[in-house]
matplotlib code that plots the C-alpha trace (Angstrom):
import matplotlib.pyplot as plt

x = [-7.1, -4.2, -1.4, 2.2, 4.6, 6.2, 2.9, 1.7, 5.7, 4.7, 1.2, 2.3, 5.0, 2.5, 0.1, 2.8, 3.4, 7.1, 9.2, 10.4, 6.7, 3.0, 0.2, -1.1, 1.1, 3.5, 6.7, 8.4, 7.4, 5.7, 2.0, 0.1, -2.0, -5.7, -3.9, -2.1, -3.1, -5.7, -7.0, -8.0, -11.1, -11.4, -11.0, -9.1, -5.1, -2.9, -0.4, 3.3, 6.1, 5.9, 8.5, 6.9, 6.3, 2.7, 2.6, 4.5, 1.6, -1.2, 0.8, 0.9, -2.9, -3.6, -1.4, -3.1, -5.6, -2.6, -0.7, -3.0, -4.4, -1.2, -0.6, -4.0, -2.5, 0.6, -1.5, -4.0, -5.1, -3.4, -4.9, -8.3, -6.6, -4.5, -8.0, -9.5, -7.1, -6.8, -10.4, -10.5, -13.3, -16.8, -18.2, -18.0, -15.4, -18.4, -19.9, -16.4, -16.2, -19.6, -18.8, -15.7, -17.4, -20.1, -17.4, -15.6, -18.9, -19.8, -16.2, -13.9, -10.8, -10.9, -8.0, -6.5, -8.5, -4.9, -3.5, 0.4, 2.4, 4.7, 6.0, 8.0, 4.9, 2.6, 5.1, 4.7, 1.3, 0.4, 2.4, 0.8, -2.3, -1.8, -4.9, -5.9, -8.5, -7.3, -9.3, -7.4, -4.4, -5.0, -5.4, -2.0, -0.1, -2.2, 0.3, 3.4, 3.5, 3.9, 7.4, 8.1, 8.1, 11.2, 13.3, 16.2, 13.4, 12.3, 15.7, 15.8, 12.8, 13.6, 11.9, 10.3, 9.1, 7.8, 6.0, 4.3, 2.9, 1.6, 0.4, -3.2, -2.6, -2.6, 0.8, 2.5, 5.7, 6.7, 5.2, 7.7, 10.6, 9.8, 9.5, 12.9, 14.8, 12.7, 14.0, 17.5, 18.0, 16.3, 18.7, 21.9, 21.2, 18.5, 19.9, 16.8, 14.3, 11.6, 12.3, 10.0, 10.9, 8.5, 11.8, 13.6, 10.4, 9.7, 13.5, 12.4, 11.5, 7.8, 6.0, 4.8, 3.5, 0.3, 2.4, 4.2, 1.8, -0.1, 2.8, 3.7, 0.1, -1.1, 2.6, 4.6, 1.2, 1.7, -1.1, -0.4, -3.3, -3.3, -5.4, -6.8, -9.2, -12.0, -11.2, -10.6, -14.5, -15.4, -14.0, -14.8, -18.1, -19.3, -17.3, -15.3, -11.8, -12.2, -8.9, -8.3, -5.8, -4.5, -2.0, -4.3, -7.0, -4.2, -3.3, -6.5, -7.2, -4.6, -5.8, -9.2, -9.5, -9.8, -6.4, -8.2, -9.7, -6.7, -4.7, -8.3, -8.9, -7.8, -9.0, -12.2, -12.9, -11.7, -13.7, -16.8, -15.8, -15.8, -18.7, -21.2, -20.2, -19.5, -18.7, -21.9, -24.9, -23.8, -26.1, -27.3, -30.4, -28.1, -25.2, -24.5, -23.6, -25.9, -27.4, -23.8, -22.9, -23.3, -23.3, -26.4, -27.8, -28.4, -29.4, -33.2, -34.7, -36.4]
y = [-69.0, -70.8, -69.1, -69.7, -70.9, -67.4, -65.5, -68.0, -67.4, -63.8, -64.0, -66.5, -63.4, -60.6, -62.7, -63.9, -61.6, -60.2, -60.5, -57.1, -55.8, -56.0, -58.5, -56.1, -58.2, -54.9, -56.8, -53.2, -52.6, -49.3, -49.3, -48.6, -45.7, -47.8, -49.3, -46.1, -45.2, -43.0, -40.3, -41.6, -40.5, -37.9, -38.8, -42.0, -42.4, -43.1, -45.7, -45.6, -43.7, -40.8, -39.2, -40.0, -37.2, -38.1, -37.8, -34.5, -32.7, -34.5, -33.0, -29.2, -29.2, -30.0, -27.5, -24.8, -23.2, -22.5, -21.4, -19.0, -17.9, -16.9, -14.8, -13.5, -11.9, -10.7, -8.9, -7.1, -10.0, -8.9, -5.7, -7.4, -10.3, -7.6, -6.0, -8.8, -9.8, -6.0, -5.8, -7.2, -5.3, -6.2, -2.6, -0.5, 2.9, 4.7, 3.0, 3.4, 6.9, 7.6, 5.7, 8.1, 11.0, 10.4, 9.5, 12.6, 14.6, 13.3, 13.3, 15.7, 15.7, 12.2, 12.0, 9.0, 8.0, 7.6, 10.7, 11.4, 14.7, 14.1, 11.1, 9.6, 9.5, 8.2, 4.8, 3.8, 4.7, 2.8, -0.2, -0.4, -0.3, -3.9, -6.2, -3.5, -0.4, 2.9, 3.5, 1.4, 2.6, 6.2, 5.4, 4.2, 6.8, 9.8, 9.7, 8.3, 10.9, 13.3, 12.5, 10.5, 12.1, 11.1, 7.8, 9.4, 9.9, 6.3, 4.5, 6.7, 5.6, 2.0, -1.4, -2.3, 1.7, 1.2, -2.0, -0.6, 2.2, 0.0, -3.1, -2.1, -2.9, -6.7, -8.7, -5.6, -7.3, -7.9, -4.6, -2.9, -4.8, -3.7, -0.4, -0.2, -2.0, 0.2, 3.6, 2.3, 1.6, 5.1, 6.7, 4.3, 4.1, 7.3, 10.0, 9.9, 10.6, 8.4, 7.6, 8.3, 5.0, 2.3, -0.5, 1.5, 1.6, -2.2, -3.1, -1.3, -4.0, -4.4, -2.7, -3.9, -3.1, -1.9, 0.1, 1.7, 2.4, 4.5, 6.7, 7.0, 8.2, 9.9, 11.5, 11.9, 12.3, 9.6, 7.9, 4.8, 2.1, 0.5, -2.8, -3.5, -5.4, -2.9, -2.3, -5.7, -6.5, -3.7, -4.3, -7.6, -7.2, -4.4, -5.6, -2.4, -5.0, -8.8, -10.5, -13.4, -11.6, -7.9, -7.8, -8.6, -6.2, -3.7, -3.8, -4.0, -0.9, 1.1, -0.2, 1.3, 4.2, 7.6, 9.3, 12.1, 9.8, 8.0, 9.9, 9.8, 6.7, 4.2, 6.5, 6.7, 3.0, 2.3, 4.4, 3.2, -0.6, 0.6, 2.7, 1.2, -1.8, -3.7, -7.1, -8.6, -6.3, -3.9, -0.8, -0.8, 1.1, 4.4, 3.4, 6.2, 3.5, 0.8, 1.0, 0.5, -2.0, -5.7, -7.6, -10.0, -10.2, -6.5, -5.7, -4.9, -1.8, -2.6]
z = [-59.3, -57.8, -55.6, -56.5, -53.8, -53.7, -53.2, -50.3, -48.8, -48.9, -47.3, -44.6, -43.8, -43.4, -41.3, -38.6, -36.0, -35.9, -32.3, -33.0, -34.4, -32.6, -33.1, -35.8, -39.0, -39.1, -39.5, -39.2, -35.9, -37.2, -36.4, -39.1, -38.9, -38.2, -35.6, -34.2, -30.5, -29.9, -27.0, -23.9, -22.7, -20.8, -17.0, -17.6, -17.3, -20.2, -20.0, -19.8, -18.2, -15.7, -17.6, -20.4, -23.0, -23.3, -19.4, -19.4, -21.7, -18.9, -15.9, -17.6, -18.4, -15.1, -13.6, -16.5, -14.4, -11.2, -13.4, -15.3, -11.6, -11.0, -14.4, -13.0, -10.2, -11.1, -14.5, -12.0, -9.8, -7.1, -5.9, -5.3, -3.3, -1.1, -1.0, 0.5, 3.2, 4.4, 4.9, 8.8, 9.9, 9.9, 9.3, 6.3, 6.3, 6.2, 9.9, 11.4, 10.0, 11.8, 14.9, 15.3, 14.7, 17.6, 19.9, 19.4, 19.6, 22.8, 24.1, 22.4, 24.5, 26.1, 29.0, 30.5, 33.9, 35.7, 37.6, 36.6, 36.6, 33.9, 31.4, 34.2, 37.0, 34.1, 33.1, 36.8, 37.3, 34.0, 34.5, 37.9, 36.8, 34.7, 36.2, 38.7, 38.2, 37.4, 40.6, 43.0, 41.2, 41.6, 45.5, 45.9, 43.9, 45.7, 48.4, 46.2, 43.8, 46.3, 47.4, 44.2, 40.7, 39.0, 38.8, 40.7, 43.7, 43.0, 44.2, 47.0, 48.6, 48.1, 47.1, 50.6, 51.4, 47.5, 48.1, 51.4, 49.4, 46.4, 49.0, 48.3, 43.9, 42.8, 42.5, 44.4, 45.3, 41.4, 40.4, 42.8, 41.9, 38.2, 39.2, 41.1, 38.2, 35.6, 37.8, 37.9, 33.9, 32.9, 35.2, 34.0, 30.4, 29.9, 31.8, 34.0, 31.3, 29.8, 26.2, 23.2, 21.5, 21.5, 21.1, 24.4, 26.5, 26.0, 27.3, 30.8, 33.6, 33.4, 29.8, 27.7, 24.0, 25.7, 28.4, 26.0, 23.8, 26.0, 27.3, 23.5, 23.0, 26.1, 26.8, 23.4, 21.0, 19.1, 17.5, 19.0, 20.1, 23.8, 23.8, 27.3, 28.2, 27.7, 24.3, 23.3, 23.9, 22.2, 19.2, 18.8, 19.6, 17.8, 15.0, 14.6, 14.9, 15.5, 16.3, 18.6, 20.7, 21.3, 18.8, 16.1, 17.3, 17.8, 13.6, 12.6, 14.2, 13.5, 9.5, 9.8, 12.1, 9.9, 10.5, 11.7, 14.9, 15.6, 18.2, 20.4, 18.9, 22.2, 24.7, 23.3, 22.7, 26.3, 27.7, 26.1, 27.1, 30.6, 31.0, 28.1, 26.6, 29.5, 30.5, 31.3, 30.4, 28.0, 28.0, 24.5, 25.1, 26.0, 23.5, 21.0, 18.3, 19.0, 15.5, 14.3, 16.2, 15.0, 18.3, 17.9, 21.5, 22.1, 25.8, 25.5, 26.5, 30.4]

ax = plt.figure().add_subplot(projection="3d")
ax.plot(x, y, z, "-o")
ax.set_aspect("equal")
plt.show()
């Protein structure tokens, strides 16, 4: 059949592609719907604009799970998260509970090591005492505490008479400087008395957190945690508290220790550090927690 001139106009029309159109013969520009884009595959990017609204719907399924993780948490999530991170000891509650209850069964009253007659003679005697023995300590102070038992006492004997008493401790020059400077503010700005505030106790000249934690304990009854040496090893090895410095062991501590055990708590620990679980051969075979404990390489019965 032949094609009049106006039906070949129209064909050449729909077959040429339109500047304004596609390649597809949509003169309109519209894509018809064969032709209409479809959905990438899965794994592979879509083309166009970042800001793009196709873009914008890729961005928030990725983002999906975040977000509903964090829905998760604020729902109910969060209990088993705060759960987690509060859990810094290596033994169950039951195993510390136990632990605890030998130590006080063996040692009901434990008492500090250092001799003192009152708050004032036990802040000197325990700052002294910082990288020396309780021993060596106790030595010095036989004879100091004698004419020495309050700060008022203290600056009347003097720096040099102070540092010839104490010669016998380690770093005894700055430890009797300390002591001086320490005697004069609790006379100028505490009437002479030692405070029972951790935040007053750590602005004297030479304590510490662990200094004032053991007056607040041993003196004042407060359930307070000192973290020496000794106690540092035990707690990191048995696994009661692992923490990479005091501080840390300190907090974890004071997280898991029964109420009941915690005023003891330091004293007993300590104690077992420097007579059991010592530095280089613990005595495991006569430890009363050994089966608790989770240090690996156990001393071996001889």
């Amino acid at each position: 059949m032949k094609k009049t001139a106006t039906q070949k106009r129209v064909k050449a029309s729909q077959g040429a592609p339109d500047k304004a159109g596609d390649s597809s013969g949509n003169s309109s520009g519209t894509t018809p719907a064969r032709h209409r884009s479809r959905k990438a595959p899965p794994g592979k990017k879509t083309s166009g604009n970042k800001g793009s609204k196709a873009s914008g719907k890729q961005t928030s399924r990725k983002a999906a799970p975040a977000a509903n993780l964090l829905r998760n948490k604020r729902a109910g999530g969060k209990k088993k998260v705060t759960a987690r991170r509060g859990r810094c000891s290596r033994l169950s509650p039951a195993a510390i509970e136990e632990i605890f209850a030998r130590f006080r069964a063996d040692t009901p009253e434990p008492k500090s090591e250092l001799h003192y007659s009152n708050p004032y003679t036990l802040l000197v005697a325990v700052a002294l005492s910082a990288q020396a023995t309780d021993a060596g300590v106790n030595k010095a102070t036989r004879e100091l505490f004698k004419r020495v038992d309050t700060p008022e006492k203290m600056l009347e004997l003097g720096e040099d008479a102070l540092r010839e008493q104490i010669k016998t401790i380690g770093l005894f020059r700055n430890k009797a400087r300390n002591a001086i400077a320490m005697s004069r503010m609790l006379v100028e700005d505490y009437g002479g008395q030692v405070p029972d505030d951790r935040e007053a106790l750590e602005r004297l000249p030479g304590v510490g957190r662990k200094t004032a934690n053991v007056v607040l304990n041993v003196a004042f009854g407060e359930p307070t945690i000192a973290v020496d040496t000794h106690l540092f090893r035990v707690a990191n090895r048995t696994g009661l508290a692992p923490g990479k410095d005091p501080l840390g062991v300190e907090l974890c501590l004071l997280k898991v220790v029964p109420q009941d055990y915690l005023l003891h708590a330091h004293h007993w620990l300590i104690l077992h550090g420097r007579y059991t679980c010592v530095a280089r051969k613990p005595k495991c075979p006569v430890c009363i927690i050994s089966d608790l404990c989770k240090f690996k390489d156990k001393t071996k019965p001889t």
